[in-house]
C-alpha positions in Angstrom: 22.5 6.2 -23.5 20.0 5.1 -26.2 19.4 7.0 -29.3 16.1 8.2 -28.1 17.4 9.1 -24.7 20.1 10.5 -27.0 17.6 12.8 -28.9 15.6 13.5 -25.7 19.0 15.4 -24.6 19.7 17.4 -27.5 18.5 20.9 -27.5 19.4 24.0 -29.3 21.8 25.3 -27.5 21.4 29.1 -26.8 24.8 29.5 -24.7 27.8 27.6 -25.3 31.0 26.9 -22.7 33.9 28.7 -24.1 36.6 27.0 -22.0 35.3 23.3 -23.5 36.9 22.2 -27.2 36.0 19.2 -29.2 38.6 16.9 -29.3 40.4 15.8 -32.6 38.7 12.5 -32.9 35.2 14.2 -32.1 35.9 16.7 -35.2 36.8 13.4 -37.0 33.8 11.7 -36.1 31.4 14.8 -37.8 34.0 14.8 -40.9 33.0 11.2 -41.4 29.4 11.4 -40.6 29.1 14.1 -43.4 30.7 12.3 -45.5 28.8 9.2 -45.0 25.3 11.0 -45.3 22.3 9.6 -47.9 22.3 12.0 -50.7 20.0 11.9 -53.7 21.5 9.1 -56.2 24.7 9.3 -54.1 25.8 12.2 -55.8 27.0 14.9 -52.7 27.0 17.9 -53.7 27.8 19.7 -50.5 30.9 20.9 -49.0 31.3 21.1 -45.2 33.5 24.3 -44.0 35.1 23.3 -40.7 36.1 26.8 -38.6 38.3 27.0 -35.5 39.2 30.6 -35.4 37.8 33.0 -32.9 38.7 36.0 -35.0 36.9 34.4 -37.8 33.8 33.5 -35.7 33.6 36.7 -34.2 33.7 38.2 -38.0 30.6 36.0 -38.9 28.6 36.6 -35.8 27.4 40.4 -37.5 26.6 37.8 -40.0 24.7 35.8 -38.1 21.7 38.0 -36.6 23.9 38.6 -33.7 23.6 35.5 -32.5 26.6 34.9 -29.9 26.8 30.9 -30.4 28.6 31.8 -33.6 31.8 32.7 -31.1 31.4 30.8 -27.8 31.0 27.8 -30.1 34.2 25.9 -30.0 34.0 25.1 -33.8 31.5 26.5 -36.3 30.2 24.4 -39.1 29.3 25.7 -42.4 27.2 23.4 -44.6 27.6 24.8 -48.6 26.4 23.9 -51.8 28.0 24.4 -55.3 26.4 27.7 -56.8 26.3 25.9 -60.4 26.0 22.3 -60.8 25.7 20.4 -64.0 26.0 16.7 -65.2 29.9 16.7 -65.2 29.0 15.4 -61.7 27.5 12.6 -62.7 30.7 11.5 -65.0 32.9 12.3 -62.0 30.3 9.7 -59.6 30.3 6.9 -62.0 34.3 6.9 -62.3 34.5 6.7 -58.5 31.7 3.8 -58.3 34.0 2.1 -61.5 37.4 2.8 -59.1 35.5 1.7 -55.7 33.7 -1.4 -57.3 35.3 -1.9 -60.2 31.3 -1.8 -61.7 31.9 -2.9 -65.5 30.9 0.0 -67.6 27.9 -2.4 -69.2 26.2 -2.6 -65.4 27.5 1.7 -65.7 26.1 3.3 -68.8 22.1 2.8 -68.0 21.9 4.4 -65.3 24.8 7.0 -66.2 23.1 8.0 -69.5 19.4 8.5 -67.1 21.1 10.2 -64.5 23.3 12.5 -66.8 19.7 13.5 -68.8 18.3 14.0 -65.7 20.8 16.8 -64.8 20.5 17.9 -68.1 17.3 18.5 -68.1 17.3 21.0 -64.8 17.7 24.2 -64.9 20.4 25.6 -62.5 17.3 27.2 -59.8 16.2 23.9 -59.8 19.5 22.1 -59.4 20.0 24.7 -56.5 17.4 24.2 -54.8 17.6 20.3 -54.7 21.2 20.1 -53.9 20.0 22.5 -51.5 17.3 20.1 -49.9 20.9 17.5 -49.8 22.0 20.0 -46.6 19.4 20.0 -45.0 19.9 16.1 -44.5 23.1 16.3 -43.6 22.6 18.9 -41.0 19.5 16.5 -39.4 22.7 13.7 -39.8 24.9 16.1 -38.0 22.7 16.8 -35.0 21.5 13.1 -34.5 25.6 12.4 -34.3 26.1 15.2 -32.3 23.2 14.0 -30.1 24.7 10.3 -29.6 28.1 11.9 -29.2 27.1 14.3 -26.5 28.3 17.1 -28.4 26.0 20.2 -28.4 24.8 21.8 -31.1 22.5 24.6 -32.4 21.4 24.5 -36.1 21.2 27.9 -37.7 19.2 29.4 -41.0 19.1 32.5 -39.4 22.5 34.4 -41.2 23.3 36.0 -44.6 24.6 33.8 -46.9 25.9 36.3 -49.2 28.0 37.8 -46.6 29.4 34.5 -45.2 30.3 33.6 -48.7 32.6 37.0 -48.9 34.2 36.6 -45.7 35.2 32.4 -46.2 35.6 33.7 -50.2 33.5 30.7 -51.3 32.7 32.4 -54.4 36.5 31.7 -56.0 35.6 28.0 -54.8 31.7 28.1 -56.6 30.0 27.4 -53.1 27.9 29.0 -51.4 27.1 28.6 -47.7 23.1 27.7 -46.8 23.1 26.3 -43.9 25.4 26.7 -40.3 25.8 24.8 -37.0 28.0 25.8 -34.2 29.3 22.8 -32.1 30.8 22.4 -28.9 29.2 22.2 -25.2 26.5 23.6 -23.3 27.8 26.4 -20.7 25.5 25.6 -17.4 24.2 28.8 -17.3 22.2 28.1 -20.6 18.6 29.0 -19.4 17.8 26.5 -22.2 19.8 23.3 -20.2 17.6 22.1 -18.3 13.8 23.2 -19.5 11.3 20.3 -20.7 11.8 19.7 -24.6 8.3 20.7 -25.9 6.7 18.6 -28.8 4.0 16.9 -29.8 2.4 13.7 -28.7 3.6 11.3 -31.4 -0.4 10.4 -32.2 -0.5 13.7 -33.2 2.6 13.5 -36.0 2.3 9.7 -37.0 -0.2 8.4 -39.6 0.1 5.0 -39.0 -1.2 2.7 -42.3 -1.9 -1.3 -41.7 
């Protein structure tokens, strides 16, 4: 299957199978994919809750609008952000690029010294809302993988964040959940399954420039 046959597939799922699991290695697989997606300057500053317990789930779906995916899901993902952010986090990414490519601090210090003023220079609403703009591309990550994986998902802004960071105590942690994604496999009663994806013609969404 091709990524655009791939993409063509994926839908959000309004009813999920609760006798099908991800496996181990498919978890693994959306662990790494997190972890390996494009964040401003490389910095991450997101957190990736990974639940697998029904008593939990069933405790967030009150949460959640209601919404019943939050259970039938066989995991629920919970994308979070650090609630205050500063430019420590710059000092802890440059000592990881030294470690990983043993960068010499001359090559280092430009660009740490830019960065770190950068930081400085936010104030914490707008450091929020740009590490907050970070999770929104690694949920679009996320559902690509999913969609090339043939795992089903259904991306989620529709819960109260303030209440899902009680429950999963994300406060004592400094994170706070913004975005959430049950995953796990279509049940084939969905009455979403098999309807025609509606979009756009693309000449009505791509400027093209020559």
């Amino acid at each position: 299957m091709n990524i655009i046959k791939s993409l063509q597939w994926r839908y959000a799922v309004k009813k999920f199978d609760i006798k099908k699991q991800l496996s181990k290695s498919q978890i693994n697989t959306l662990k790494e994919a997190f972890n390996l997606t494009a964040t401003s300057y490389g910095l991450q500053p997101l957190k990736l809750i990974i639940i697998q317990n029904k008593n939990l789930q069933k405790e967030l779906v009150v949460h959640s609008w209601n919404q019943p995916q939050v259970i039938e899901a066989s995991h629920l993902l919970v994308i979070c952000i650090p609630k205050e952010y500063g430019a420590d986090e710059a000092e802890k990414y440059f000592n990881l690029v030294k470690k990983t490519r043993n960068t010499p601090d001359a090559v280092i210090n430009p660009f740490k010294e830019f960065l770190t003023a950068e930081l400085n220079k936010k104030t914490q609403e707008e450091l929020f809302q740009w590490n907050k703009n970070q999770a929104y591309i690694a949920l679009g990550n996320l559902l690509t993988v999913c969609a090339v994986e043939k795992i089903d998902a259904c991306p989620m802004e529709g819960f109260i964040a303030e209440q899902y960071d009680k429950v999963l105590k994300l406060n004592e942690q400094n994170l706070t959940s913004v975005l959430v994604l049950p995953v796990g496999f279509r049940a084939n009663d969905d009455y979403m399954k098999d309807l025609p994806k509606v979009r756009k013609q693309t000449e009505e969404t791509i400027v093209e420039i020559n």
